[in-house]
C-alpha positions in Angstrom: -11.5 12.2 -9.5 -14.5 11.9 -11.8 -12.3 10.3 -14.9 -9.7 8.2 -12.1 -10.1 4.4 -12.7 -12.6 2.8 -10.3 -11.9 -1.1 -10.8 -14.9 -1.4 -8.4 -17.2 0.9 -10.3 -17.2 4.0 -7.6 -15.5 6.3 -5.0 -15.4 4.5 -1.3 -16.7 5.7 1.3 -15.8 7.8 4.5 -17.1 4.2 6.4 -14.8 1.9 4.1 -11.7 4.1 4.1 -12.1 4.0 8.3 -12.7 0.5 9.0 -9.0 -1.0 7.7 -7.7 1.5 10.4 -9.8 0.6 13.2 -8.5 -3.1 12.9 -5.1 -2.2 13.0 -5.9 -0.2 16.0 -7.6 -3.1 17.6 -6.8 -6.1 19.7 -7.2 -8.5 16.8 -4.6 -7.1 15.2 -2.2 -7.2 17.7 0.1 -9.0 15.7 0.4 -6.8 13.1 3.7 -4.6 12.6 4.7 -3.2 9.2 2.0 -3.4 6.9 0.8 -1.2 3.9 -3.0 -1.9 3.2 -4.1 -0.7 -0.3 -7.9 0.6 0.4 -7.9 1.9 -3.2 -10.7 -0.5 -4.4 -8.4 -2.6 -6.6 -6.8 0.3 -8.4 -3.1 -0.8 -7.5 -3.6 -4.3 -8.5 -5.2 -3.3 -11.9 -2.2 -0.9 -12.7 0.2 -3.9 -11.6 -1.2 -6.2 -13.8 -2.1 -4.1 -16.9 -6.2 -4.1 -16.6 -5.8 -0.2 -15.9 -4.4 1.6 -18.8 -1.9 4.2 -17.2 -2.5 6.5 -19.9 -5.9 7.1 -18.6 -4.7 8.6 -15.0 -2.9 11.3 -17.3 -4.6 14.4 -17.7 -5.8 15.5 -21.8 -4.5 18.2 -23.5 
């Protein structure tokens, strides 16, 4: 995990990785059906649109 991409500049936490998933279990998202949330600190998005290099997620020889 030490060499993985972090768009945001670290790891999240335990705290931020939880919070996304007590929404969805609350009664303000009761509307909600279907959804996939990305809690990857912008990891995704930066592979998507080319600011992540792919090449570094692959191991070195």
């Amino acid at each position: 995990m030490d060499n993985f991409p972090k768009p945001i500049g670290r790891n999240s936490t335990p705290d931020e990785q939880a919070w996304p998933l007590a929404f969805l279990n609350s009664a303000a998202a009761s509307y909600i059906s279907g959804e996939n949330v990305f809690t990857d600190g912008g990891c995704s998005g930066g592979l998507m649109t080319g600011a992540i290099d792919p090449s570094a997620l692959m191991p070195s020889s």
